[in-house]
PDB file of N, CA, C and O in Angstrom:
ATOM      1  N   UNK A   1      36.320 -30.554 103.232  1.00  0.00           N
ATOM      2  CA  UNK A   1      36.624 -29.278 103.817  1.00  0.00           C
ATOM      3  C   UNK A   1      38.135 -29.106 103.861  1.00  0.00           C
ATOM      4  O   UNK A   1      38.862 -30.091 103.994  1.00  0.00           O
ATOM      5  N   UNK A   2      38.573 -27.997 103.762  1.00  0.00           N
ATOM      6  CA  UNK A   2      39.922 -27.293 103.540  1.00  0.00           C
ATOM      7  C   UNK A   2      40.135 -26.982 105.004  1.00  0.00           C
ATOM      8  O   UNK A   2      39.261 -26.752 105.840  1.00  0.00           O
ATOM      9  N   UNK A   3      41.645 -27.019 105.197  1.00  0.00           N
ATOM     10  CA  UNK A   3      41.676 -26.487 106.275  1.00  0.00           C
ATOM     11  C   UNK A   3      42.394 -25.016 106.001  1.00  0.00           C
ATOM     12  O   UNK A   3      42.853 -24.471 107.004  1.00  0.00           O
ATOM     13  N   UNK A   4      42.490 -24.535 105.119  1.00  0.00           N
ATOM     14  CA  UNK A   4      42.474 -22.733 104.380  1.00  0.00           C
ATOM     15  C   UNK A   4      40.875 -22.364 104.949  1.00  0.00           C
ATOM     16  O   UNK A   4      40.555 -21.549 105.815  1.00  0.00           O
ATOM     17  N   UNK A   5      39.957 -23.330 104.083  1.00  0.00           N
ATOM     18  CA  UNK A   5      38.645 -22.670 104.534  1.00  0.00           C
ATOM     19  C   UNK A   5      38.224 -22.766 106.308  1.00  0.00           C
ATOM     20  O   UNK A   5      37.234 -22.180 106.745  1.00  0.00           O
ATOM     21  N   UNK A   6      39.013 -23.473 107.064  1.00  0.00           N
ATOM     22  CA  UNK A   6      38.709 -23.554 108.456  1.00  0.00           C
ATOM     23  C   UNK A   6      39.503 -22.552 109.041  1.00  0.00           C
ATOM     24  O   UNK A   6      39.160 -21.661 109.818  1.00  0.00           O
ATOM     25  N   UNK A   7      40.177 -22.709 108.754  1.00  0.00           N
ATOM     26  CA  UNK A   7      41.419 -21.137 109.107  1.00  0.00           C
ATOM     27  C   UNK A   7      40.834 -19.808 109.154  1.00  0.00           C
ATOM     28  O   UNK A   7      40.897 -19.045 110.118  1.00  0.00           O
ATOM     29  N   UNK A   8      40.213 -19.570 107.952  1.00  0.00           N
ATOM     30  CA  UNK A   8      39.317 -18.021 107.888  1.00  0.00           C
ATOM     31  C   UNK A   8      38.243 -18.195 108.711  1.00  0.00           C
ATOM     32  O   UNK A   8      37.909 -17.280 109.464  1.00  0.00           O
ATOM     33  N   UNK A   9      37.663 -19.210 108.684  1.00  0.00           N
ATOM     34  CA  UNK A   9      36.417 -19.189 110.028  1.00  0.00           C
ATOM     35  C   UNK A   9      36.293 -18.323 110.824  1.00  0.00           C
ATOM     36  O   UNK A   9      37.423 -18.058 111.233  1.00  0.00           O
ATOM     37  N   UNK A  10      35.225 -17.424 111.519  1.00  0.00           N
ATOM     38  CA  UNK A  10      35.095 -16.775 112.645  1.00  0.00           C
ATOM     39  C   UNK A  10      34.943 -18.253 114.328  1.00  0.00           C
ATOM     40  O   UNK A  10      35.158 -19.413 113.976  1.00  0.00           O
ATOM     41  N   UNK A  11      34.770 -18.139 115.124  1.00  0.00           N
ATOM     42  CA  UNK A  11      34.827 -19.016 115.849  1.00  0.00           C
ATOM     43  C   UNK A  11      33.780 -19.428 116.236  1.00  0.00           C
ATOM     44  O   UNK A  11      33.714 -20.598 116.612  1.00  0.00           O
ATOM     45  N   UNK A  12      32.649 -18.596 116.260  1.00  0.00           N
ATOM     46  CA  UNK A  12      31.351 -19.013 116.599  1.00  0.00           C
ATOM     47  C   UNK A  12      30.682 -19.943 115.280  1.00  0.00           C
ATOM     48  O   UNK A  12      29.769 -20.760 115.163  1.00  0.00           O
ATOM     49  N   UNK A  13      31.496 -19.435 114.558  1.00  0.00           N
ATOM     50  CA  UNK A  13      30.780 -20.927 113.053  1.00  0.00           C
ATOM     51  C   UNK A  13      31.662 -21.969 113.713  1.00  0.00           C
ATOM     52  O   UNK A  13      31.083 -22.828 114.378  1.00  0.00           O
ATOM     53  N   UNK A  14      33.120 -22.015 113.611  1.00  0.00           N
ATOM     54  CA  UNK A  14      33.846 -22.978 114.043  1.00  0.00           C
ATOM     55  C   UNK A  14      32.820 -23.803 115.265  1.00  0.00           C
ATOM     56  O   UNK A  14      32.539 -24.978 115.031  1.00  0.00           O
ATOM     57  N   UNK A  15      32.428 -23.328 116.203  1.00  0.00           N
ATOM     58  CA  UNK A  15      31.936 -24.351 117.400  1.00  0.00           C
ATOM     59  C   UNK A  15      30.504 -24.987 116.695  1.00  0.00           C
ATOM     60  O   UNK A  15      29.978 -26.080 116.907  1.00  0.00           O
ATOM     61  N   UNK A  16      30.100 -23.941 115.827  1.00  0.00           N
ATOM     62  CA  UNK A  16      28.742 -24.926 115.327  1.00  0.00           C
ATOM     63  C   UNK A  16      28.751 -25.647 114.292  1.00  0.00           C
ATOM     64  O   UNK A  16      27.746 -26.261 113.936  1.00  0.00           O
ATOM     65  N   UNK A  17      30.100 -25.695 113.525  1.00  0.00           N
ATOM     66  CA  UNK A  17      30.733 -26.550 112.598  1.00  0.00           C
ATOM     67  C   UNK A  17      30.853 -28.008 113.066  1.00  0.00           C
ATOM     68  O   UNK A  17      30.529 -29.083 112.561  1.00  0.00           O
ATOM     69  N   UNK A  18      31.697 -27.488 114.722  1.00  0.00           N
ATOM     70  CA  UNK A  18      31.940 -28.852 115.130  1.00  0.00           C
ATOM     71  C   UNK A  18      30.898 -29.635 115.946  1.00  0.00           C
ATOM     72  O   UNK A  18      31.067 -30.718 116.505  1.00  0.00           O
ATOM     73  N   UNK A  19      29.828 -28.904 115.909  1.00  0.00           N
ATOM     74  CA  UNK A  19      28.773 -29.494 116.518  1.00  0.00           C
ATOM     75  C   UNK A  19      28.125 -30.179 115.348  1.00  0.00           C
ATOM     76  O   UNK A  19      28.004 -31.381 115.589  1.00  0.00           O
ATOM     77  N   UNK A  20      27.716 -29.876 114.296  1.00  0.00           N
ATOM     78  CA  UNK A  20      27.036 -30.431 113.185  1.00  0.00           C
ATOM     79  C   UNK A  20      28.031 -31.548 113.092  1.00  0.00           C
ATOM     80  O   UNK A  20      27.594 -32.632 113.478  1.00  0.00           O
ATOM     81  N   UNK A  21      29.551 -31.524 112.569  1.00  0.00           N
ATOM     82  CA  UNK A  21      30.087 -32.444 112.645  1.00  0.00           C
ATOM     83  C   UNK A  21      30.140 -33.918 113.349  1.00  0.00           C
ATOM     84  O   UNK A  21      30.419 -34.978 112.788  1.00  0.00           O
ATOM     85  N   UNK A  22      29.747 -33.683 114.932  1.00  0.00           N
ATOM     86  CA  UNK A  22      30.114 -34.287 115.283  1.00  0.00           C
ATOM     87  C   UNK A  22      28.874 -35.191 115.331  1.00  0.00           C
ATOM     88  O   UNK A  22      28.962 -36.406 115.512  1.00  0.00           O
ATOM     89  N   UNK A  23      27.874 -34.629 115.184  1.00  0.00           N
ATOM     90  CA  UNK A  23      26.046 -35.355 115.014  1.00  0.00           C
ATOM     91  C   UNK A  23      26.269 -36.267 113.792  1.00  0.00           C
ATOM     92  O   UNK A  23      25.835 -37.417 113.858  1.00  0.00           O
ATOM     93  N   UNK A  24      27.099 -35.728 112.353  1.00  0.00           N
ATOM     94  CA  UNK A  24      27.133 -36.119 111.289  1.00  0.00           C
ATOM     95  C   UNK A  24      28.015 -38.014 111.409  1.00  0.00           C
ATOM     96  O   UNK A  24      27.881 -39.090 110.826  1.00  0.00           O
ATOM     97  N   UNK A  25      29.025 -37.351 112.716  1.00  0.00           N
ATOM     98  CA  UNK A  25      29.723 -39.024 112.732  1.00  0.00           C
ATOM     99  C   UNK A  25      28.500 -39.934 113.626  1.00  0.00           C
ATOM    100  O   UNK A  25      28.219 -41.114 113.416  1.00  0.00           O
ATOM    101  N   UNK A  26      28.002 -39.218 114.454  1.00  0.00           N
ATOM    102  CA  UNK A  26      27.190 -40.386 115.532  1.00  0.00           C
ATOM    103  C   UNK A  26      26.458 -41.130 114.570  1.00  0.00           C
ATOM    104  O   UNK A  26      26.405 -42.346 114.756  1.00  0.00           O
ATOM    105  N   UNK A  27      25.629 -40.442 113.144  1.00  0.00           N
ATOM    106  CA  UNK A  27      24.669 -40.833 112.478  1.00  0.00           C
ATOM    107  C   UNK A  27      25.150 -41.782 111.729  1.00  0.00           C
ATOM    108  O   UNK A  27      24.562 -42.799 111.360  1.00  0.00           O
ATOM    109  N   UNK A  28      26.689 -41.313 111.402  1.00  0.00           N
ATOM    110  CA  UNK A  28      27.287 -42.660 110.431  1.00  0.00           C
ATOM    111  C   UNK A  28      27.441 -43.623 111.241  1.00  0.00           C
ATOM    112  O   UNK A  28      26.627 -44.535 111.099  1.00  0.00           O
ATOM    113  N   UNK A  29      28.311 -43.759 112.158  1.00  0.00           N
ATOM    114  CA  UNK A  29      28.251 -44.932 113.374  1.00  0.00           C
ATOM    115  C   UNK A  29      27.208 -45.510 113.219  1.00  0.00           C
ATOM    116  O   UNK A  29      27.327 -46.613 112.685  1.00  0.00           O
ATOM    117  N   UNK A  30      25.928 -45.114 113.550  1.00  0.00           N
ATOM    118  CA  UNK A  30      25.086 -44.965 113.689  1.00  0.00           C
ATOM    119  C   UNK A  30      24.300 -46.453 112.670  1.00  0.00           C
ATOM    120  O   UNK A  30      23.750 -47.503 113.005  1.00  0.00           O
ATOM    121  N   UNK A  31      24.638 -45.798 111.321  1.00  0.00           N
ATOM    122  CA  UNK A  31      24.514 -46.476 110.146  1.00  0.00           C
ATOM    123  C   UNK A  31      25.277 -47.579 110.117  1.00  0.00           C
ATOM    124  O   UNK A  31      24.825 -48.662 109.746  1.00  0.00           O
ATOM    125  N   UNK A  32      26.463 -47.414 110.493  1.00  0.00           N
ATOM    126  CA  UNK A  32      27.277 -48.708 110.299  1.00  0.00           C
ATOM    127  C   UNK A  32      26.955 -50.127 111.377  1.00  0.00           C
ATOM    128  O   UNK A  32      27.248 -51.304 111.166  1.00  0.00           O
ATOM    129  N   UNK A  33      26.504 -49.736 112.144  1.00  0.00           N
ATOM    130  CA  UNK A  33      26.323 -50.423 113.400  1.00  0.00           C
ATOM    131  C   UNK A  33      25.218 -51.556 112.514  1.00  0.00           C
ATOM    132  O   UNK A  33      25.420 -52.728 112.195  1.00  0.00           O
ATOM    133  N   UNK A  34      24.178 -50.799 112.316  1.00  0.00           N
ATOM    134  CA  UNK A  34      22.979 -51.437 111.626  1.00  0.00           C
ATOM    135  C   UNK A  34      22.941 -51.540 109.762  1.00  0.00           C
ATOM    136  O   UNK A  34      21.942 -51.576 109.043  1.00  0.00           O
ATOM    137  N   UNK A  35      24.487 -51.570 109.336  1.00  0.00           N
ATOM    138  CA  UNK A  35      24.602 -52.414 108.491  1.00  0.00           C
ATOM    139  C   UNK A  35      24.112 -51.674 107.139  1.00  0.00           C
ATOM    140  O   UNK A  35      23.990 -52.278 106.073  1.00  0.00           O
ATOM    141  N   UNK A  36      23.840 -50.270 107.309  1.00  0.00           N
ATOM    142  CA  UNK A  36      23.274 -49.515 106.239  1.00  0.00           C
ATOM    143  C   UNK A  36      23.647 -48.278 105.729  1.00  0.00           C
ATOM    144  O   UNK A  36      22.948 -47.467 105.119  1.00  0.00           O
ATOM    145  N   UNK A  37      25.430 -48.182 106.201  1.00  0.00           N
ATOM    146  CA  UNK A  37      26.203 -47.431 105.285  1.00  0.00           C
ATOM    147  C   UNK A  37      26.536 -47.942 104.102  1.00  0.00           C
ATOM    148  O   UNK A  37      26.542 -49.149 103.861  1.00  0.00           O
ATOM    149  N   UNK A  38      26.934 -46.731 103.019  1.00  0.00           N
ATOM    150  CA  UNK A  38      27.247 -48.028 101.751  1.00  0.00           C
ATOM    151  C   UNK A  38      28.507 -47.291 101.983  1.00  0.00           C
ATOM    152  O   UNK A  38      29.392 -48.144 101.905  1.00  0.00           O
ATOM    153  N   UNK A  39      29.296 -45.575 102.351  1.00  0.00           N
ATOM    154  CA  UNK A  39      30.428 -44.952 101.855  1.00  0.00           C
ATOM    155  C   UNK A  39      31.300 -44.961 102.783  1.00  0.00           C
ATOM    156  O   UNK A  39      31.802 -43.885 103.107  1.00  0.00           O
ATOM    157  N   UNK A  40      31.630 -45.972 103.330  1.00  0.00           N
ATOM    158  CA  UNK A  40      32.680 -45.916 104.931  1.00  0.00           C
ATOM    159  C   UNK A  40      33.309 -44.972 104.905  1.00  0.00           C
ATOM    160  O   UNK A  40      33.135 -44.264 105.897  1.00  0.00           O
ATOM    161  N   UNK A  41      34.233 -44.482 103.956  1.00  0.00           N
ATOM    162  CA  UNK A  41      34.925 -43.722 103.649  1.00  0.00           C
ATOM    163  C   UNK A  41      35.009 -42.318 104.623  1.00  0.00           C
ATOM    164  O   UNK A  41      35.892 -41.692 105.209  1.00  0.00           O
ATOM    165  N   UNK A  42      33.899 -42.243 104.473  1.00  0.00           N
ATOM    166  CA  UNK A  42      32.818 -41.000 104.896  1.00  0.00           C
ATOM    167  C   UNK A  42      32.795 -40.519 106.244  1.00  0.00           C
ATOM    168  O   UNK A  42      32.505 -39.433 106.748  1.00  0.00           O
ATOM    169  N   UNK A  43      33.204 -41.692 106.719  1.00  0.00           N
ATOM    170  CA  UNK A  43      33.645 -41.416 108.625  1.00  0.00           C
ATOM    171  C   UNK A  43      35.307 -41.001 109.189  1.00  0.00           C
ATOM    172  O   UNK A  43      35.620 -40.288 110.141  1.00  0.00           O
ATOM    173  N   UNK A  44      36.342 -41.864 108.047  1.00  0.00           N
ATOM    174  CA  UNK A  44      37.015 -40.881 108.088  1.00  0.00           C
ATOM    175  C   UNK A  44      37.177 -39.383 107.554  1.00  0.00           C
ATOM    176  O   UNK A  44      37.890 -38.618 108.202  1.00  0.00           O
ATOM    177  N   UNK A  45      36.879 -39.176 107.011  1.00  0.00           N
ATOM    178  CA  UNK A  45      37.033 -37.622 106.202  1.00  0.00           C
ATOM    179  C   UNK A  45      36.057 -36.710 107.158  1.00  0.00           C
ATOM    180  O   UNK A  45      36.044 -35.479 107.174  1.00  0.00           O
ATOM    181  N   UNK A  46      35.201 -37.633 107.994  1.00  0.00           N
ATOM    182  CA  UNK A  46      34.422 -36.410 108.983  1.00  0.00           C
ATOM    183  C   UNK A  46      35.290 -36.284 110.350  1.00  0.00           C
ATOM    184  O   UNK A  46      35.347 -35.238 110.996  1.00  0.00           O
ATOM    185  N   UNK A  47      36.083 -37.708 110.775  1.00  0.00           N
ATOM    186  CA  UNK A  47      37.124 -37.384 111.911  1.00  0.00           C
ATOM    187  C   UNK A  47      38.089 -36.485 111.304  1.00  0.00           C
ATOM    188  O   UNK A  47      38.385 -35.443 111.889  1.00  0.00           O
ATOM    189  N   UNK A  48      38.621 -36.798 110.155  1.00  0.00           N
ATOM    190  CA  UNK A  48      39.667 -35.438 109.913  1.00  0.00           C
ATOM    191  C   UNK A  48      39.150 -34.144 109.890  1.00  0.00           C
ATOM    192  O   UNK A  48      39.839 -33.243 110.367  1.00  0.00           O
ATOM    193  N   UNK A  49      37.838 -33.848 109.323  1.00  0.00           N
ATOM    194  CA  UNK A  49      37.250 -32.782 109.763  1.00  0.00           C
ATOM    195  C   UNK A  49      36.811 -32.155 110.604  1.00  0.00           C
ATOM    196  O   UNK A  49      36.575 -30.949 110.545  1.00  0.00           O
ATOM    197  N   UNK A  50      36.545 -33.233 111.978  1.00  0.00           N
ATOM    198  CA  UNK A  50      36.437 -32.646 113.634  1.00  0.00           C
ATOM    199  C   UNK A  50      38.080 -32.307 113.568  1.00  0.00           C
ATOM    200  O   UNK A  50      38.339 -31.114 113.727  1.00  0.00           O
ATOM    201  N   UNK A  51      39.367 -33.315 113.325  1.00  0.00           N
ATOM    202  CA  UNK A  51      40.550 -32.678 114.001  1.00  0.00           C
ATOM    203  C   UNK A  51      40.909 -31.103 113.489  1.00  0.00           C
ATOM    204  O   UNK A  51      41.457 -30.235 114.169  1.00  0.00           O
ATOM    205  N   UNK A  52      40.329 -30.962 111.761  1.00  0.00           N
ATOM    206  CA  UNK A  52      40.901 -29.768 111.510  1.00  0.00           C
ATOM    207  C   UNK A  52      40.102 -28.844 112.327  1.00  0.00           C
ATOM    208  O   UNK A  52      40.852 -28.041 112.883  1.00  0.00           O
ATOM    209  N   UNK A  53      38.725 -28.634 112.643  1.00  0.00           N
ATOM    210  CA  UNK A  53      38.138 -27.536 113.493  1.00  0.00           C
ATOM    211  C   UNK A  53      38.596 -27.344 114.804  1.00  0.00           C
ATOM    212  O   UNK A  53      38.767 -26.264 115.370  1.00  0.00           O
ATOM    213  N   UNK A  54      38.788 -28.520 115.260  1.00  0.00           N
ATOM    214  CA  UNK A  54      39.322 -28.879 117.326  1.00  0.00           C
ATOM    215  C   UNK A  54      40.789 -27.935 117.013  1.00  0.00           C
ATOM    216  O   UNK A  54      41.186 -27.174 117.895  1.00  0.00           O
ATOM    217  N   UNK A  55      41.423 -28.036 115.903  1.00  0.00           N
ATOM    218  CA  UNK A  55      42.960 -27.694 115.396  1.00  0.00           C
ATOM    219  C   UNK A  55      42.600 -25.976 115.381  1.00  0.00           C
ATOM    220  O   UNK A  55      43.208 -25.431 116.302  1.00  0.00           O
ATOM    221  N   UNK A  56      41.992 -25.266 114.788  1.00  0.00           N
ATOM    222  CA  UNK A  56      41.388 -24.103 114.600  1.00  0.00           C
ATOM    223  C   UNK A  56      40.496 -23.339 115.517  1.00  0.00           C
ATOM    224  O   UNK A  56      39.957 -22.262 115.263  1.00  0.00           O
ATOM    225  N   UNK A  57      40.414 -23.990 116.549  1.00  0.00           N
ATOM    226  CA  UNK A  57      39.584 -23.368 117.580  1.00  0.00           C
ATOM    227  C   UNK A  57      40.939 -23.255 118.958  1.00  0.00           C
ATOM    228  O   UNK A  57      40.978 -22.334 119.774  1.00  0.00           O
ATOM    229  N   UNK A  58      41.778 -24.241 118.916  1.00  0.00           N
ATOM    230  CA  UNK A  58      42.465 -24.221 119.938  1.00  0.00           C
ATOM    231  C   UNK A  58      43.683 -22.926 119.475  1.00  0.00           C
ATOM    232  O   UNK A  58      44.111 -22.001 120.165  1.00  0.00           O
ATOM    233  N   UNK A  59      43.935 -23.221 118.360  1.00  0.00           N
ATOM    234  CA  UNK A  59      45.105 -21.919 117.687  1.00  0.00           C
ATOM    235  C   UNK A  59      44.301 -20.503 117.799  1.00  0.00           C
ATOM    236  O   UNK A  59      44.930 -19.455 117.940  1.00  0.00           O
ATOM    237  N   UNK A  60      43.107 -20.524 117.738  1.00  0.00           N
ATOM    238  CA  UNK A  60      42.358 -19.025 118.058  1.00  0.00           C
ATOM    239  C   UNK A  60      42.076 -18.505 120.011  1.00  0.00           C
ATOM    240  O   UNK A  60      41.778 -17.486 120.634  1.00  0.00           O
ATOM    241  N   UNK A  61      42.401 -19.936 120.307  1.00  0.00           N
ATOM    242  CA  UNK A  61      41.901 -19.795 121.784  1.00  0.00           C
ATOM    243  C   UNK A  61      43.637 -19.486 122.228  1.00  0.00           C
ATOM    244  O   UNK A  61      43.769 -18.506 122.961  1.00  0.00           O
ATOM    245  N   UNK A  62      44.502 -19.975 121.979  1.00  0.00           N
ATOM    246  CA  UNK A  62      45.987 -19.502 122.176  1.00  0.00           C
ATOM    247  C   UNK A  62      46.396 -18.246 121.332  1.00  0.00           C
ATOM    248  O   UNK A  62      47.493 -17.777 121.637  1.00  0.00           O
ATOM    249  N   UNK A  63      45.595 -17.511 120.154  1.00  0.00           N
ATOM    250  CA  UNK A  63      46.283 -16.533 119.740  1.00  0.00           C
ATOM    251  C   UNK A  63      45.083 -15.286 120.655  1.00  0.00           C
ATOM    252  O   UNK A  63      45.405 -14.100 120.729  1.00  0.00           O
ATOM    253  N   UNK A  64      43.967 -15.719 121.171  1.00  0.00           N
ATOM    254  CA  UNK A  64      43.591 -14.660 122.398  1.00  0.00           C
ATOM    255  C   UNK A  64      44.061 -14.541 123.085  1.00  0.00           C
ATOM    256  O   UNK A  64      44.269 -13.347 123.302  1.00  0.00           O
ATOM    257  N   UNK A  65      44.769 -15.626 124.213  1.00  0.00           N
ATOM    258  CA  UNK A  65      45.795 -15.971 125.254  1.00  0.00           C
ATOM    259  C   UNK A  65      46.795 -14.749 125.328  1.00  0.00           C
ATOM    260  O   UNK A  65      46.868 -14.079 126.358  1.00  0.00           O
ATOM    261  N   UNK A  66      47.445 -14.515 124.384  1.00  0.00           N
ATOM    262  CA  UNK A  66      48.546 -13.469 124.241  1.00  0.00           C
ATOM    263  C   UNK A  66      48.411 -12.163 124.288  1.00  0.00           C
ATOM    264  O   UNK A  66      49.395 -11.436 124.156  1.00  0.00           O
TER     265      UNK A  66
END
């Protein structure tokens, strides 16, 4: 995910973005715990993808602010 494409987001996708997201890391954890991830990789690129949405929801919640 882009953070161009998180930027255009409306905000109500944004919060259910970061909800899917964040199910998507428990499951990898999840996997790793019990030894049956093969793409580790995969858990970072989904934390950078919670920071870019948490990043895009807070810049929309400060450009209402004003």
């Amino acid at each position: 995910m882009k953070a161009i494409d998180v930027k255009n987001m409306p905000v109500d996708e944004l919060t259910a973005k970061l909800t899917d997201l964040k199910e998507e890391l428990f499951n990898l954890r999840f996997q790793l715990a019990a030894n049956q991830l093969e793409n580790t990789a995969r858990i970072k690129a989904v934390k950078k993808d919670i920071a870019r949405v948490k990043t895009a929801l807070r810049a929309a919640e400060l450009s209402a602010q004003q």
